[in-house]
N, CA and C atoms as a LAMMPS dump frame, in Angstrom:
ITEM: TIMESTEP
0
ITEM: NUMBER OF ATOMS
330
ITEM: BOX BOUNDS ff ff ff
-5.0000000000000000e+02 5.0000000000000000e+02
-5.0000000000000000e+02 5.0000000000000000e+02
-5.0000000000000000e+02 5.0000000000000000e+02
ITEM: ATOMS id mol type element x y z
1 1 1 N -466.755 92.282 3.352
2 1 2 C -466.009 92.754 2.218
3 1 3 C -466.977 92.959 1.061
4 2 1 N -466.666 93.921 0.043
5 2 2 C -467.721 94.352 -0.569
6 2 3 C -467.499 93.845 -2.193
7 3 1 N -468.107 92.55 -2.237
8 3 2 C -467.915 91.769 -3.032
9 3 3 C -469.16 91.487 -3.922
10 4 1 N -469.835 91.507 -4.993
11 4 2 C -470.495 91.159 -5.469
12 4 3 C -471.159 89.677 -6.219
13 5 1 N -472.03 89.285 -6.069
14 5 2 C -472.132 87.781 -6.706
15 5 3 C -471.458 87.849 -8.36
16 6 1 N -471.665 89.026 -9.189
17 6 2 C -471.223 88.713 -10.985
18 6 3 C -469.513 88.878 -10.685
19 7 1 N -469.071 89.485 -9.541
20 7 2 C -467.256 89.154 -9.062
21 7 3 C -466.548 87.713 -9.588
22 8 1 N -467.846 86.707 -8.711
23 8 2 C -466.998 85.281 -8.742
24 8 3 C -466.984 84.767 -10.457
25 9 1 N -467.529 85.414 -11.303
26 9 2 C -467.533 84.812 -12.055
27 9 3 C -466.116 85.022 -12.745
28 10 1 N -465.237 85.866 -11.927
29 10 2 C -463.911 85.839 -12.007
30 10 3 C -463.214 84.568 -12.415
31 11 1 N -463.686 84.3 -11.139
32 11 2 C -463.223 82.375 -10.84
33 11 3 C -463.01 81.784 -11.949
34 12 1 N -464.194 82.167 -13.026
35 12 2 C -464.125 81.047 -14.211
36 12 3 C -463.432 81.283 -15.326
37 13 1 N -461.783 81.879 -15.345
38 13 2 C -460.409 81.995 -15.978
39 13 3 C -460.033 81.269 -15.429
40 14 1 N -460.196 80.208 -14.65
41 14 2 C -459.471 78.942 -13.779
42 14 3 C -459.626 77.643 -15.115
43 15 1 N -460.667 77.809 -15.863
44 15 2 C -460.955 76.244 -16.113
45 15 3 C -460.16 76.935 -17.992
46 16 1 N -459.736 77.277 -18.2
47 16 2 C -459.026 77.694 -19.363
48 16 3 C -457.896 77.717 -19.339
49 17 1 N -457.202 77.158 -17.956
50 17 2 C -455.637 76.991 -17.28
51 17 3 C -455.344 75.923 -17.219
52 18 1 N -454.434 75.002 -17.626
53 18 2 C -454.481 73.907 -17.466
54 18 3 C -453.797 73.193 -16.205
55 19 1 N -453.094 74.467 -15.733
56 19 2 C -452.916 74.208 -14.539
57 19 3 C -453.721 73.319 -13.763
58 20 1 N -455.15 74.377 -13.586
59 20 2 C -455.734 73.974 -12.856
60 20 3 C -456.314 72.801 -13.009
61 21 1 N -456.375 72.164 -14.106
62 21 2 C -457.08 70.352 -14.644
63 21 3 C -456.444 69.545 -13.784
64 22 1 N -454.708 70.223 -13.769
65 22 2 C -453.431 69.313 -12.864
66 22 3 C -453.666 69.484 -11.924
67 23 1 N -454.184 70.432 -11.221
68 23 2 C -454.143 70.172 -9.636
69 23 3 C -453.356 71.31 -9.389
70 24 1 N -452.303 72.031 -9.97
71 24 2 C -451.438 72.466 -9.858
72 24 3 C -452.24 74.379 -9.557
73 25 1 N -453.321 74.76 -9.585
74 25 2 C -453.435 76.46 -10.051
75 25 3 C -452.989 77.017 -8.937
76 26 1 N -452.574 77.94 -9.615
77 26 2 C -451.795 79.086 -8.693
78 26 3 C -452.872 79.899 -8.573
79 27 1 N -452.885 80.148 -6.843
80 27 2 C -454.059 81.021 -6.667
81 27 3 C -454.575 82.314 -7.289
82 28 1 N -453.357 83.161 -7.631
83 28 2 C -453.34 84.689 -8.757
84 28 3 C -454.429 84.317 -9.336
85 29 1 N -454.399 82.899 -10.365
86 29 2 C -455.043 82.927 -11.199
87 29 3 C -456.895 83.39 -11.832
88 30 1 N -457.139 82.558 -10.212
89 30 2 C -458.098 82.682 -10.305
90 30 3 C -458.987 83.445 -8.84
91 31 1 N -458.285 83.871 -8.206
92 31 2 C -458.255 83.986 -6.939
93 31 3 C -457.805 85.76 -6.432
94 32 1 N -456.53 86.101 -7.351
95 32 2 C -455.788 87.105 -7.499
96 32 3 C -456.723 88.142 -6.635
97 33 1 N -457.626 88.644 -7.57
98 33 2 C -458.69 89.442 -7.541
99 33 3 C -459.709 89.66 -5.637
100 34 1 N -459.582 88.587 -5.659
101 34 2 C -460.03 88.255 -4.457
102 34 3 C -459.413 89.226 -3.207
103 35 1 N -457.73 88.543 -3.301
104 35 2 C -456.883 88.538 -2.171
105 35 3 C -456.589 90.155 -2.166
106 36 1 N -456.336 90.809 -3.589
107 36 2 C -456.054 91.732 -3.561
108 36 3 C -457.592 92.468 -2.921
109 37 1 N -458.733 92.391 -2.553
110 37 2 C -459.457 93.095 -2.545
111 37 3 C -459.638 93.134 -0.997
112 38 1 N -459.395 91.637 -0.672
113 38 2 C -459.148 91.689 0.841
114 38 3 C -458.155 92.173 1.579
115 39 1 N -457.161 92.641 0.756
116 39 2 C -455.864 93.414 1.171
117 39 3 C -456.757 95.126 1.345
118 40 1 N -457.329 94.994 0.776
119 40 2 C -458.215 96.716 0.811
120 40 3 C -458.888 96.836 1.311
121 41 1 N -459.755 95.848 2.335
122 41 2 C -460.443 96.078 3.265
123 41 3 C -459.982 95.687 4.41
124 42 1 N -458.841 95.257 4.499
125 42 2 C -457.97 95.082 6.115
126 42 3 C -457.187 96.442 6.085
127 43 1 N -457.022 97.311 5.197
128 43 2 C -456.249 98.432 5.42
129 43 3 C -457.451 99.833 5.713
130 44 1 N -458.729 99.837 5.183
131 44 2 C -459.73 100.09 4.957
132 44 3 C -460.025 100.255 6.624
133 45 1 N -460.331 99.169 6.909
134 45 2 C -460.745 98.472 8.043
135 45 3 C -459.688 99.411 9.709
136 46 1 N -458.673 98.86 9.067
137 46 2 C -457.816 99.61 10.245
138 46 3 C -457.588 101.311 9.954
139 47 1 N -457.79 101.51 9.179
140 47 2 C -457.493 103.397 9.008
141 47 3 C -459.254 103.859 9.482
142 48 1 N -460.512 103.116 9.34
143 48 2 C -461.394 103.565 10.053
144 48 3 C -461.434 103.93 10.997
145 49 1 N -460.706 102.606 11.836
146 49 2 C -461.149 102.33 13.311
147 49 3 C -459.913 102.862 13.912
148 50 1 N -458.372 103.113 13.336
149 50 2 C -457.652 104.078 14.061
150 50 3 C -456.575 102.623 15.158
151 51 1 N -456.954 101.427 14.508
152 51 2 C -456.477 100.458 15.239
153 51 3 C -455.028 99.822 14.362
154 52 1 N -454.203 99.317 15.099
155 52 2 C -453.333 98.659 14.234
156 52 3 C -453.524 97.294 13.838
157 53 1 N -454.323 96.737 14.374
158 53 2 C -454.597 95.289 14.244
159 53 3 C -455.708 94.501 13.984
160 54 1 N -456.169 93.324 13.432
161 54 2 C -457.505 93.185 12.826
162 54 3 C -457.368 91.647 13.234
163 55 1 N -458.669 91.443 13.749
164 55 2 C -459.02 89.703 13.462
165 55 3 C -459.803 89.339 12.422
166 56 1 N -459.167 88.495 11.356
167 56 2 C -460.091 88.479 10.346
168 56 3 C -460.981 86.859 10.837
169 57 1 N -462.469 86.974 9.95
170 57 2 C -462.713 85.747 10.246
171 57 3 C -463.487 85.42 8.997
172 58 1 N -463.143 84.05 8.69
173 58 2 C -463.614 83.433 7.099
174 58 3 C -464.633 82.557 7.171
175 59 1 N -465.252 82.371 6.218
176 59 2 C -466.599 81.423 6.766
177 59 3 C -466.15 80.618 4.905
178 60 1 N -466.01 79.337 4.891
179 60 2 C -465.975 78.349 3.811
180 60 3 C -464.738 78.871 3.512
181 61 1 N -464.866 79.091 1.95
182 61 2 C -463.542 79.517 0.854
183 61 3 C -463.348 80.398 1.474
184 62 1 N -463.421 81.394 2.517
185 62 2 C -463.176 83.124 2.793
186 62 3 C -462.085 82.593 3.578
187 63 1 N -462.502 81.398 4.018
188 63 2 C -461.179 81.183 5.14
189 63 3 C -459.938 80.925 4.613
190 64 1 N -459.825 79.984 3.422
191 64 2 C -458.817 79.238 2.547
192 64 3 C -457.927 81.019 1.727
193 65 1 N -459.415 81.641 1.673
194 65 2 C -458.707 82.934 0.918
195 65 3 C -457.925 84.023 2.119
196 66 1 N -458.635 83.973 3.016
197 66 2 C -458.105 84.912 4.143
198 66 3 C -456.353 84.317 4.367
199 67 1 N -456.193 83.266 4.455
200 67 2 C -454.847 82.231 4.363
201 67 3 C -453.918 82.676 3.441
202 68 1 N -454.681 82.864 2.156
203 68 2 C -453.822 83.077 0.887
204 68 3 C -453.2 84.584 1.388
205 69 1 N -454.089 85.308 1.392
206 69 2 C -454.215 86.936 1.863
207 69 3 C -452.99 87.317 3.015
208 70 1 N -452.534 86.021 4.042
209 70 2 C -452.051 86.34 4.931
210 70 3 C -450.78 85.773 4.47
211 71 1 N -450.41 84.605 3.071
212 71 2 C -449.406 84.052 2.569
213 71 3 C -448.651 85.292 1.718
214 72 1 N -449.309 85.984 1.41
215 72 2 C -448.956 86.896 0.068
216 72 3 C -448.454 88.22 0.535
217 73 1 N -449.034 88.52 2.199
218 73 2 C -448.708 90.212 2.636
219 73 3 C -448.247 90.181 3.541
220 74 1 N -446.824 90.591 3.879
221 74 2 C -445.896 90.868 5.354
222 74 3 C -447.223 91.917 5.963
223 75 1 N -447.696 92.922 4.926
224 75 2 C -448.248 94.134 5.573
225 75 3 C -449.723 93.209 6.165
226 76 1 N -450.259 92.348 5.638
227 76 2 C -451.492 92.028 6.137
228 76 3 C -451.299 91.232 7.604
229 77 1 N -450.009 89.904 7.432
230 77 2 C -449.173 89.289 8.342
231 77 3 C -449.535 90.15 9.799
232 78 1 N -448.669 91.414 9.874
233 78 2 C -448.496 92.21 10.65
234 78 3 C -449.805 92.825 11.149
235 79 1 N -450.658 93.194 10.067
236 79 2 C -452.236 93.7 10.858
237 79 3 C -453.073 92.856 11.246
238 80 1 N -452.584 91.751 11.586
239 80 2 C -453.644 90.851 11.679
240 80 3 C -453.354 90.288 12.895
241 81 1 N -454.549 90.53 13.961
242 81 2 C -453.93 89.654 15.658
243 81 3 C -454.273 88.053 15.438
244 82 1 N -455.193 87.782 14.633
245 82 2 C -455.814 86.709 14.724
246 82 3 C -456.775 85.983 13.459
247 83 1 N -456.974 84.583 13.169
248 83 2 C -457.666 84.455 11.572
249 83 3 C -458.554 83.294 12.548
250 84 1 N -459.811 83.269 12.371
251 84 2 C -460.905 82.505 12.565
252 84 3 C -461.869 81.963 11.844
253 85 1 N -461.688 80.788 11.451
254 85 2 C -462.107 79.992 10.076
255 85 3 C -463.128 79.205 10.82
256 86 1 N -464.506 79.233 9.764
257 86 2 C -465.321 78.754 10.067
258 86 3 C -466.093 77.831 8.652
259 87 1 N -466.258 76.36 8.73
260 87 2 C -466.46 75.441 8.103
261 87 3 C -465.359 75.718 6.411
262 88 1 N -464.398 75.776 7.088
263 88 2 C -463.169 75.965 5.719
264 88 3 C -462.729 74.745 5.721
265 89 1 N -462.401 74.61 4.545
266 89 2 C -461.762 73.27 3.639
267 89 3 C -460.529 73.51 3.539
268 90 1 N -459.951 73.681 4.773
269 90 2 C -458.009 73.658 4.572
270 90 3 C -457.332 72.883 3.593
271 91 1 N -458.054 71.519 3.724
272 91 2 C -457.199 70.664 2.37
273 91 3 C -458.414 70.044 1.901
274 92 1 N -457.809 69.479 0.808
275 92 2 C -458.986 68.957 -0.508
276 92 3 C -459.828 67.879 0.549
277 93 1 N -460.993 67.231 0.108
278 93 2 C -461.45 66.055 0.575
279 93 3 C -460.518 65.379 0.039
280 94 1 N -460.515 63.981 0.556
281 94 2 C -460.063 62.895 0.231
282 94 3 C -461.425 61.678 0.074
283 95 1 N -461.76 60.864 -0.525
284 95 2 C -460.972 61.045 -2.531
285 95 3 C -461.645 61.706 -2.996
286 96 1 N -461.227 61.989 -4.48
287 96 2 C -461.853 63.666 -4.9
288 96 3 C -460.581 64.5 -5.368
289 97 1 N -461.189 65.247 -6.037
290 97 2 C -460.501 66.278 -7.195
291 97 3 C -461.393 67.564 -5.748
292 98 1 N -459.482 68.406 -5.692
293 98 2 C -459.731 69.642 -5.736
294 98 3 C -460.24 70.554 -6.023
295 99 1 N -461.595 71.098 -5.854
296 99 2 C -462.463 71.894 -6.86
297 99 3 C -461.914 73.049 -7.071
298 100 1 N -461.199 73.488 -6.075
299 100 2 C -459.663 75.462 -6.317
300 100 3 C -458.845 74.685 -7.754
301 101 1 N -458.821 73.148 -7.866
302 101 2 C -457.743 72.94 -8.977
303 101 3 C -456.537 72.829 -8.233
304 102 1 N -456.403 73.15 -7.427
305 102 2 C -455.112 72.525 -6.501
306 102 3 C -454.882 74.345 -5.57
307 103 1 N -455.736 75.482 -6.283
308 103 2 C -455.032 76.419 -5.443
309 103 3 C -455.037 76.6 -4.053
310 104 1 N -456.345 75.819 -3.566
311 104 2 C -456.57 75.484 -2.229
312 104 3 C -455.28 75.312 -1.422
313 105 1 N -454.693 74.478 -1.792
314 105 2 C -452.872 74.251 -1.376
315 105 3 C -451.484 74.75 -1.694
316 106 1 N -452.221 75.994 -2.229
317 106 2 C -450.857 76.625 -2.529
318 106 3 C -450.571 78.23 -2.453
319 107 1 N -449.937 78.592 -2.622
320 107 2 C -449.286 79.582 -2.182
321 107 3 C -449.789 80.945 -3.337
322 108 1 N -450.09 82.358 -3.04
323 108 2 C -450.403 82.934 -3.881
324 108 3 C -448.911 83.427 -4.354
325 109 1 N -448.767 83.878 -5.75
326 109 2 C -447.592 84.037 -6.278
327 109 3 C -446.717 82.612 -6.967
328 110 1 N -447.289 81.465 -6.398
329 110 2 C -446.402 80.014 -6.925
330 110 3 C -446.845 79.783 -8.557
């Protein structure tokens, strides 16, 4: 996905939320940007190749985001045969603060 390193600095409208101090951020927030972009390269992706279906595969946060991506789109839901996560942090460590701020666990749109 064609993402740039000065992108993530997206991310950092997260720590001006207080959401996210709670644990509580909603992925949009800081994340939004992301999911929507990965929504454009799974559609991208399949109008190349002429296929209806895509295996996506995430490596760390790509995986936690590929999740969000697949929480947020019936249309992505549907193009997608398969999601293959590789060293992803499904849930927070334990003990320890959430470093997503809690979006790690939640739903995009909540």
């Amino acid at each position: 996905m064609p993402i740039a390193r000065s992108d993530w600095l997206r991310v950092a409208v997260s720590v001006v939320d207080p959401d996210y101090w709670r644990g509580r951020a909603a992925v949009d927030t800081a994340y939004g940007w992301y999911v929507s972009r990965a929504a454009e390269a799974l559609q991208d992706a399949l109008t190349s190749s002429a296929s209806s279906s895509a295996i996506l595969v995430g490596h760390s946060a790509g995986g936690w985001l590929a999740r969000a991506l697949l929480g947020s789109s019936a249309d992505a839901r549907a193009a997608t045969a398969a999601l293959v996560t590789l060293g992803t942090p499904h849930v927070p460590r334990s003990p320890g603060r959430c470093v997503t701020g809690g979006a790690l666990v939640r739903r995009v749109g909540e």
